[in-house]
VOZAFI-801379 format. One record per residue: residue number from 1; residue in three letters; x, y, z of N, C-alpha, C in turn. Coordinates in pm, 1 decimal, always signed. Each point is the difference from the previous one (the first is absolute). Layout:
BEGIN
SITE   k   r      npx      npy      npz     capx     capy     capz      cpx      cpy      cpz
SITE NUM ala        X        Y        Z        X        Y        Z        X        Y        Z
...
//
This chain:
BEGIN
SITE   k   r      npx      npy      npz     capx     capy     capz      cpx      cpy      cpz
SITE   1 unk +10159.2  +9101.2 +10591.4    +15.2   +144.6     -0.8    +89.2    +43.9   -115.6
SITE   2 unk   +116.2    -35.6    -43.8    +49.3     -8.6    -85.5    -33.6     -1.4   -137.4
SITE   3 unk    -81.3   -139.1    +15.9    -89.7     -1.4   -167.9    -80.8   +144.8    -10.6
SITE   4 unk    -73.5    +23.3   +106.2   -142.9   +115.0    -37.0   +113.4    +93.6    -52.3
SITE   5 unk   +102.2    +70.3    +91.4    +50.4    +90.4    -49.1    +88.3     +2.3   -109.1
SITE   6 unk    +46.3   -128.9    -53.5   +121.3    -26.2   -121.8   -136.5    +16.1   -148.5
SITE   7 unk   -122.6    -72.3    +48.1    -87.1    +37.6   -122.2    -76.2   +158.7     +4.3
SITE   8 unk    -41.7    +43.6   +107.0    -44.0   +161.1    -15.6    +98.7   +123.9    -43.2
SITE   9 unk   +141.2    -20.4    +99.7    +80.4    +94.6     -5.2    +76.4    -15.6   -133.9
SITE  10 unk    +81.6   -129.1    -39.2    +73.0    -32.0    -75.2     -7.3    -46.4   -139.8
SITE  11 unk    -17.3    +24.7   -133.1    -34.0    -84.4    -78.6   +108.3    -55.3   -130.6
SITE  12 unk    -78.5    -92.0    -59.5    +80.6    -70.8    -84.6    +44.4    +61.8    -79.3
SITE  13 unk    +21.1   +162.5     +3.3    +91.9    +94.4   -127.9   +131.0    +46.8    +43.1
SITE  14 unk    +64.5    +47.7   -126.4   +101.8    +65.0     +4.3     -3.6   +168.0    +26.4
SITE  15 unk    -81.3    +39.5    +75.6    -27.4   +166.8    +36.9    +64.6    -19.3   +115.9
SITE  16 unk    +57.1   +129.8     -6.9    +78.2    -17.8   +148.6   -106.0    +14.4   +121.9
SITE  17 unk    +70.2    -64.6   +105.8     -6.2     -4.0   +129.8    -18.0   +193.4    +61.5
SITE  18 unk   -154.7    +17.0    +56.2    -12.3   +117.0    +43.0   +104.8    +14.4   +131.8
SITE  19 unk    +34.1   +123.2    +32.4    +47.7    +18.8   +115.9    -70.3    -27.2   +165.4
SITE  20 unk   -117.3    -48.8    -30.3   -114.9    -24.9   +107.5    +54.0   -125.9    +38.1
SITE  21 unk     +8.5    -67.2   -106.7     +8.8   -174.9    +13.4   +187.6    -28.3     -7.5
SITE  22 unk    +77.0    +62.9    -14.7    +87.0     -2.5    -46.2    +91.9    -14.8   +163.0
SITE  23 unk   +102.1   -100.4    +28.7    +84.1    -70.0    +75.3   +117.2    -10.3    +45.1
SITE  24 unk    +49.5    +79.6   +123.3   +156.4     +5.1    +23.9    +54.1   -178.6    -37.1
SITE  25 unk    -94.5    -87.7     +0.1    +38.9   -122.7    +60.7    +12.6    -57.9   -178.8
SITE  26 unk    -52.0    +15.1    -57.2    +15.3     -1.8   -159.2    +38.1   +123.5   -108.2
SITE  27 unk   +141.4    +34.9    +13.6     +3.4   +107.1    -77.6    +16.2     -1.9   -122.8
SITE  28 unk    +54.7   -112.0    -11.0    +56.3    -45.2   -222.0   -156.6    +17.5    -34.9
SITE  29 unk   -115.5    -31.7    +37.4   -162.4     -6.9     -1.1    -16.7    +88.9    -74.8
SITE  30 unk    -19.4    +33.7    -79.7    -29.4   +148.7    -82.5   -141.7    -16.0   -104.4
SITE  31 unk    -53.9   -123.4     -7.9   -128.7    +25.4    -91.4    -27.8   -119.4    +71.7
SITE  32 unk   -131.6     -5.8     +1.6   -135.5   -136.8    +89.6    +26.4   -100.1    -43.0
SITE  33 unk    +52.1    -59.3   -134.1    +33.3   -139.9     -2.5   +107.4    -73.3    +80.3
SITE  34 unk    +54.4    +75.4    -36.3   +163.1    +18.6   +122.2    -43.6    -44.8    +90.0
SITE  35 unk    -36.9    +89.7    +99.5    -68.3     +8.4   +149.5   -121.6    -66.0    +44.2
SITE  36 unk    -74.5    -10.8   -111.7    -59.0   -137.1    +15.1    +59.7   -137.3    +42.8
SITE  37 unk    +63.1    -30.3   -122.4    +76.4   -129.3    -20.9    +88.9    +12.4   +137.6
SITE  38 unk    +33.6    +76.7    +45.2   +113.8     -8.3   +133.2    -48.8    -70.6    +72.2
SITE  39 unk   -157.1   +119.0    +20.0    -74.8    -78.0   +146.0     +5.1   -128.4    +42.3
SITE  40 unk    -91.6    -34.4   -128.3     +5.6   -187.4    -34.2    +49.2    -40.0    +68.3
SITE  41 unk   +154.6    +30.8   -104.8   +138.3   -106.8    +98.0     -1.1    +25.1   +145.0
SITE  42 unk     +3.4   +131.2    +15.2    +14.7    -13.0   +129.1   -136.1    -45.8    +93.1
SITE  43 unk   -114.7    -31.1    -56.6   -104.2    -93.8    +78.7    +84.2   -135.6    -11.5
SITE  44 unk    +14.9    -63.2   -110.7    +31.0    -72.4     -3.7    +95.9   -101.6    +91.2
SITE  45 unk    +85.8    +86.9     -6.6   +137.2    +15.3    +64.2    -33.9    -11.7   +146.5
SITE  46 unk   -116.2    +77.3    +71.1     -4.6     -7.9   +142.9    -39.2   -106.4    +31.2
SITE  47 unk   -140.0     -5.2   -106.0    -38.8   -199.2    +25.6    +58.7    -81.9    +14.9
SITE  48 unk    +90.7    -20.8    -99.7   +142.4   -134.3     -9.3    +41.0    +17.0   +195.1
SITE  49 unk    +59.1   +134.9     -5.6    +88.5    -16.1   +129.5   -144.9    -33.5   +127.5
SITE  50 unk    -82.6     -9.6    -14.4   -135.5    -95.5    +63.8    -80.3   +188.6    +95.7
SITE  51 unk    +22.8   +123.7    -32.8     -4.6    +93.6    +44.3   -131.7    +29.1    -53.5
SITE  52 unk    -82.3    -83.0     +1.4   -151.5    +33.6    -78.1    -83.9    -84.7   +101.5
SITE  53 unk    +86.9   +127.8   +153.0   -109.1    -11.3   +172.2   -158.7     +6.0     +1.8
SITE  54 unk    -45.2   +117.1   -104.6   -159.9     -4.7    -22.6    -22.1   -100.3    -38.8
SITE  55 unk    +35.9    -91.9    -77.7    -74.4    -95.7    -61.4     +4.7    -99.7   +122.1
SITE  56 unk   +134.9    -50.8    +49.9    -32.7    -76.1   +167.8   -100.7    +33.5    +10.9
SITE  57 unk    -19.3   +167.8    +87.5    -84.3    +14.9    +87.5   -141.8    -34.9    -55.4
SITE  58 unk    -34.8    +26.3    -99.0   -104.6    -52.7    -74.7     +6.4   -119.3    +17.0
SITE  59 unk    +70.4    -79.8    -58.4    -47.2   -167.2    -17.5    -22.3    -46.4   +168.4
SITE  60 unk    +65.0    +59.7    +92.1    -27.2    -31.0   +119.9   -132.3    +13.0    +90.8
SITE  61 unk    -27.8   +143.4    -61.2   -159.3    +59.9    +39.3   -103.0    -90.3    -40.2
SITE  62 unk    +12.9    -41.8   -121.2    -60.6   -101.1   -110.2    -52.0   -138.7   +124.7
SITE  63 unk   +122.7    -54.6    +26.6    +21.7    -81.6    +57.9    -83.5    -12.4   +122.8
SITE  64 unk    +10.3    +98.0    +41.8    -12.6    +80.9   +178.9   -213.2    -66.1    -53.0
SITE  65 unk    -48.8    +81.8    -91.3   -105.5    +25.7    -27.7    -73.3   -114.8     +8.5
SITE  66 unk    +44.9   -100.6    -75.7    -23.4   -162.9    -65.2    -55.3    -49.6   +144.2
SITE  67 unk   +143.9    +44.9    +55.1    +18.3   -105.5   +158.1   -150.9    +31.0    +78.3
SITE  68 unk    -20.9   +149.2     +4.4    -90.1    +34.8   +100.3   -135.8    -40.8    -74.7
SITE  69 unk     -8.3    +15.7    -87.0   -130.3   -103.2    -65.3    -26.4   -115.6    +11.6
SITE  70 unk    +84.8    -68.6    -10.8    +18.6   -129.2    +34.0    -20.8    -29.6   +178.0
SITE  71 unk    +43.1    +85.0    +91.4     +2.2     -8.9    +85.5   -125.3     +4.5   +109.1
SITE  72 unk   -116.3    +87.3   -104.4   -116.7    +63.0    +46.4   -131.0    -57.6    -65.4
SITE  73 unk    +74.1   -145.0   -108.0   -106.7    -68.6    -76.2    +10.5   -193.2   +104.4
SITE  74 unk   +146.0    -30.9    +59.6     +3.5    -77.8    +80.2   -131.2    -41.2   +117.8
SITE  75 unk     -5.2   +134.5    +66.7   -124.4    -20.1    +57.7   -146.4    -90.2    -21.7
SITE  76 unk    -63.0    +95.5   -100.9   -118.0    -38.4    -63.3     +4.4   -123.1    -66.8
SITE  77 unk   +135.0    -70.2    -77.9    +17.9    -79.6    -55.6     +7.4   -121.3   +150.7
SITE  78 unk    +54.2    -26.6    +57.0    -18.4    -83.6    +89.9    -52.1    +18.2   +115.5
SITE  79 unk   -144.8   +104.3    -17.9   -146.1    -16.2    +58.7    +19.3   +117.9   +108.1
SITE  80 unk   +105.2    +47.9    +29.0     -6.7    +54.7   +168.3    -20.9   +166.3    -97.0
SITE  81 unk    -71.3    +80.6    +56.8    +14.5   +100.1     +8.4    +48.2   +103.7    +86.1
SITE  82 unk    +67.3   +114.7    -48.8    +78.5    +55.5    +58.8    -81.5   +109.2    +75.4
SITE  83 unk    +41.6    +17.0   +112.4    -88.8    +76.5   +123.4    +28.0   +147.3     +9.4
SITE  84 unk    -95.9    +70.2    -40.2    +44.3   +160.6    +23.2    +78.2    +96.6   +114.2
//
């Protein structure tokens, strides 16, 4: 979510930061490279501290998915079919 909006909203210039996009939480921020480059770090920054929960929950769903495939190919693979 971050990326879509750091590349649509934000860009790699020195024009300032509109008041639309513009941040109690970043105020030194005054032109898009700035406030760009912040974001980053601060993606960055959440990752390190392991705070990049979507991606768990993803790799877990991932996981979740594998299993139940696997789980629903067992059958057929060792002959028994599964009964409606």
């Amino acid at each position: 979510m971050v990326s879509v909006c750091t590349d649509v909203c934000v860009q790699w210039t020195d024009a300032e930061v509109p008041q639309m996009i513009a941040s109690s939480k970043y105020p030194d921020q005054r032109v898009h490279r700035d406030l760009k480059e912040q974001l980053y770090c601060d993606v960055i920054e959440y990752f390190n501290k392991g705070k990049a929960s979507l991606l768990v929950v993803f790799l877990i769903l991932c996981r979740l998915e594998s299993t139940q495939r696997k789980c629903k190919l067992l059958p057929r693979l060792s002959g028994v079919e599964e009964s409606e």
